[in-house]
Every structure is written in structure tokens, then in C-alpha cells.
N, C-alpha and C positions, 0 to 999 in steps of 0.2 A: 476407561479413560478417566481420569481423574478433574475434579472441579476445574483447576487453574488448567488444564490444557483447556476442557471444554469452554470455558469463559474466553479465553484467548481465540479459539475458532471461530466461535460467537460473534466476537467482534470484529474477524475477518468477513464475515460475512453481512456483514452491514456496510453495505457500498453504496444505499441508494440515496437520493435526495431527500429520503423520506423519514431515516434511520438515525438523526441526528441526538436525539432523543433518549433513544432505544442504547446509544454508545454513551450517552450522557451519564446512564445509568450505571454501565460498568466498566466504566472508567474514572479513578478519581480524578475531583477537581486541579489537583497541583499536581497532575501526570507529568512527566520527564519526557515528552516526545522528542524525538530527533528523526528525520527522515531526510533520505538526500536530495540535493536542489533545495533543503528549504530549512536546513539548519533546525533549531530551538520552535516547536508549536507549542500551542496552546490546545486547549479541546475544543475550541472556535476556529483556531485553525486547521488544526487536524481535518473536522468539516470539510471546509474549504478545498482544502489540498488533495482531499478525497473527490470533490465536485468536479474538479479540474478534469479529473480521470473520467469521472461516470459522465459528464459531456464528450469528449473527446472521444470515449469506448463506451459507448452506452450498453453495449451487451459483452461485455468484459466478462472473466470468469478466472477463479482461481482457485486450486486445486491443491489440498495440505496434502505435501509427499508423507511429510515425517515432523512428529513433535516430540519433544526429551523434555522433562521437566525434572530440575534440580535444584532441589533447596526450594525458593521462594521462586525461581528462575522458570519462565517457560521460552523453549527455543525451537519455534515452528520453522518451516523449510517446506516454498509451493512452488509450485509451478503457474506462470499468470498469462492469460493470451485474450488477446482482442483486435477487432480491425475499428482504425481509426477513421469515422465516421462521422465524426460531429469538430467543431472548432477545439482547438488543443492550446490553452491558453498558456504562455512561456513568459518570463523577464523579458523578451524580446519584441514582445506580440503575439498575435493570434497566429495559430499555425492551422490554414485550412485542411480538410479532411484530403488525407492521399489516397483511402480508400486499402490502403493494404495493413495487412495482418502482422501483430509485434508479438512475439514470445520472450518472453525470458524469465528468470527467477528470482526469488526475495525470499528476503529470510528476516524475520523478527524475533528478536530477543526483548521478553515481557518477563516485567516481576510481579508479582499478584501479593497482595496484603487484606488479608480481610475483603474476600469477595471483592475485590475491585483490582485495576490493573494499574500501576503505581509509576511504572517505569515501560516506554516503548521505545526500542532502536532497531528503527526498520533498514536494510540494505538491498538495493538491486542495482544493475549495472543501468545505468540512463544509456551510456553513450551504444549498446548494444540494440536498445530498442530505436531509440533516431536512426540508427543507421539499416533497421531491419524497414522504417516508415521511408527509407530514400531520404532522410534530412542530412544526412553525411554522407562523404563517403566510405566508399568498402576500406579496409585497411591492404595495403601495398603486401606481396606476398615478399616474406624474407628469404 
């Protein structure tokens, strides 16, 4: 495994309230975050928008299927599952624990420069996990 995958895993695995730090380190300051629901972060948000998750799934867990790294580029591909158990904080309000289980997948495209991680564009389907929590409904069969 090479540095920029390994450094990119690294920082997948830094989920907890505790880790904030630990990503501070190998992540630069003017990182390029973009994640969905939440548009343009910061490394303070980034935080944040990670907390959101480790309340709501506090025993969450996520699983790198496959990583490729090209050029400066690293592009991980996991699998992510948790049952929502704790308050699920939304634009709309608190979303109390339903108690059931969300899977789905995500995929980050990282660029690494100099031991640090420069650029982050995270993607997963939101509206597949609401609807696996009952906050949606099913989609209509065609």
C-alpha cells in the first residue's frame, strides 16, 4: 500500500469525537472539502459534520472495498453501516433515534501533496440511507 492511500485510510478512520487533532495533522489547513448536504467545509467543519454522524451512529463502521491511486489522486470506494441510535442532527431538526440499521456506500476522491491531504470529495447516496432509517418513503415500483 502506498503512503497517500495509507494516509487517506488513516483519516477514514478517524470518526471519533476525540480524533480531531489526529486529522488536523494530516490534513492541510486550506483542504478543498466538499461533502453532500453540506456543500464547501472547512477542517472545523469537516469535524463537525463528522460529529453529526458519530452521535447519531455511534457505533458506525466502514469498510475500504478498494483504493486506486493516480498521480497525486487517491480514490477509496467503502462500504458504511450503522444503526441510528442516538439524535441525528438535520437543516430541519433533530431526528430522534429509529433504532434501525442504514447501509450504503461512499466513495472519496483525495489529492495528497506533501504528506497531507489537499483536496477531499466525498459522495454517498443520502436519500438511500433516510429511506433505509423509514424517514422516506420506499420508491413506487415502475
Amino acid at each position: 500500500m502506498s503512503e497517500a492511500v495509507e494516509l487517506v485510510e488513516t483519516i477514514l478512520g478517524l470518526t471519533g469525537p476525540t480524533d480531531a487533532a489526529a486529522r488536523g495533522r494530516l490534513i492541510h489547513p486550506d483542504c478543498e472539502i466538499v461533502m453532500p448536504g453540506a456543500g464547501r467545509l472547512t477542517c472545523e467543519e469537516l469535524t463537525a459534520y463528522i460529529q453529526v454522524f458519530s452521535t447519531a451512529f455511534p457505533r458506525s463502521e466502514q469498510v475500504v472495498d478498494r483504493a486506486l491511486e493516480v498521480a497525486d489522486s487517491v480514490v477509496v470506494e467503502c462500504r458504511w453501516f450503522g444503526t441510528h441510535t442516538g439524535p441525528f442532527a438535520t437543516p430541519q431538526g433533530q431526528i430522534p433515534a429509529t433504532g434501525r440499521t442504514a447501509r450504503t456506500r461512499l466513495c472519496l476522491v483525495c489529492r495528497v501533496r506533501e504528506g497531507q491531504v489537499v483536496s477531499i470529495h466525498g459522495y454517498w447516496d443520502q436519500l438511500e440511507m433516510l429511506r433505509q432509517l423509514g424517514l422516506i418513503p420506499e420508491p413506487e415500483a415502475v
